[in-house]
N, C-alpha and C positions, 0 to 999 in steps of 0.2 A: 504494500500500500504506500507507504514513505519513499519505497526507494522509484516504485512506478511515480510519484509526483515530483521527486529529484530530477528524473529524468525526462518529464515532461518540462518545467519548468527550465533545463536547458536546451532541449529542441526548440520550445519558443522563444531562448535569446541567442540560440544560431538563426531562427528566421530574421528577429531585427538586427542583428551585425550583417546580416547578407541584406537585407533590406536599408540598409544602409551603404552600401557599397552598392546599389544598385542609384541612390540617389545621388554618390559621391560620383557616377560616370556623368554625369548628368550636372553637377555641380558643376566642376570644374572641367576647365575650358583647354587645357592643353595635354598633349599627349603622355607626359611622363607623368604629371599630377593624377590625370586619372590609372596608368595601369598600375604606379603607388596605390592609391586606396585601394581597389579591386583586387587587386592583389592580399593585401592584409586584411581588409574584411572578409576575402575568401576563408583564408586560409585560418581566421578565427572563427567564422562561422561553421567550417570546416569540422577543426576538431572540437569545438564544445554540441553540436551535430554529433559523432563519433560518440563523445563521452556518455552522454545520454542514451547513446546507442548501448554504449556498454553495460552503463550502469541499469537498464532496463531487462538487458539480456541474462545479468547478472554473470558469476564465475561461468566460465562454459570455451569449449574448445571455438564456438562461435566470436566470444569478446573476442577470443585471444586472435583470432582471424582479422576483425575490423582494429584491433589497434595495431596491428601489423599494415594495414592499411593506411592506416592516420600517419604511422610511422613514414610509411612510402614517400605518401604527401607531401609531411613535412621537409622532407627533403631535397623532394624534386619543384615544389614549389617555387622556392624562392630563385633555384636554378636555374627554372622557365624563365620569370619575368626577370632575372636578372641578362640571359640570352636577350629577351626579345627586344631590352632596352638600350641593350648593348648594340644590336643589329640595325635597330634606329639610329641613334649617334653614329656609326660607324657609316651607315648610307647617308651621311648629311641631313637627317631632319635636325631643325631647328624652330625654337620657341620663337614663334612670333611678335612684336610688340604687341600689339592689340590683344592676345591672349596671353599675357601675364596676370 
């Protein structure tokens, strides 16, 4: 019962931190600032998403499968958009005056 509303009450604050990186594309106006937040909103809605996953499923060879996943994640993550943004800068995008 407790631990079923633990883990409800973190799947619905993975919705608003992804829900919030949905507003953050959308906020702001230039290419680095947005895959910055989308990226970290991801990647914390991500695993408190996961957590609640686990903590719902309780001990079990399944947790132990999705944090092995989170694990994944968090790794390849920051990897991605750190590539993607590198792959920018490197083909010449540049921040425009007007979108600062």
């Amino acid at each position: 019962m407790i631990r079923d509303m633990i883990a409800g009450f973190l799947v619905i604050g993975a919705l608003i931190f992804m829900t919030f990186g949905v507003i953050g594309i959308f906020r702001f106006r230039n290419f680095y600032a947005r895959i910055l937040i989308t990226s970290k909103a991801e990647i914390v809605g991500f695993l408190t998403m996961m957590a609640g996953i686990i903590i719902s499923a309780g001990l079990s060879f399944f947790s132990l499968k999705v944090g092995l996943i989170a694990v994944l994640v968090m790794l390849t993550n920051p990897i991605a958009t750190h590539a993607i943004t590198r792959s920018a800068r490197n083909s010449g995008y540049k921040i425009r005056k007007d979108d600062e």
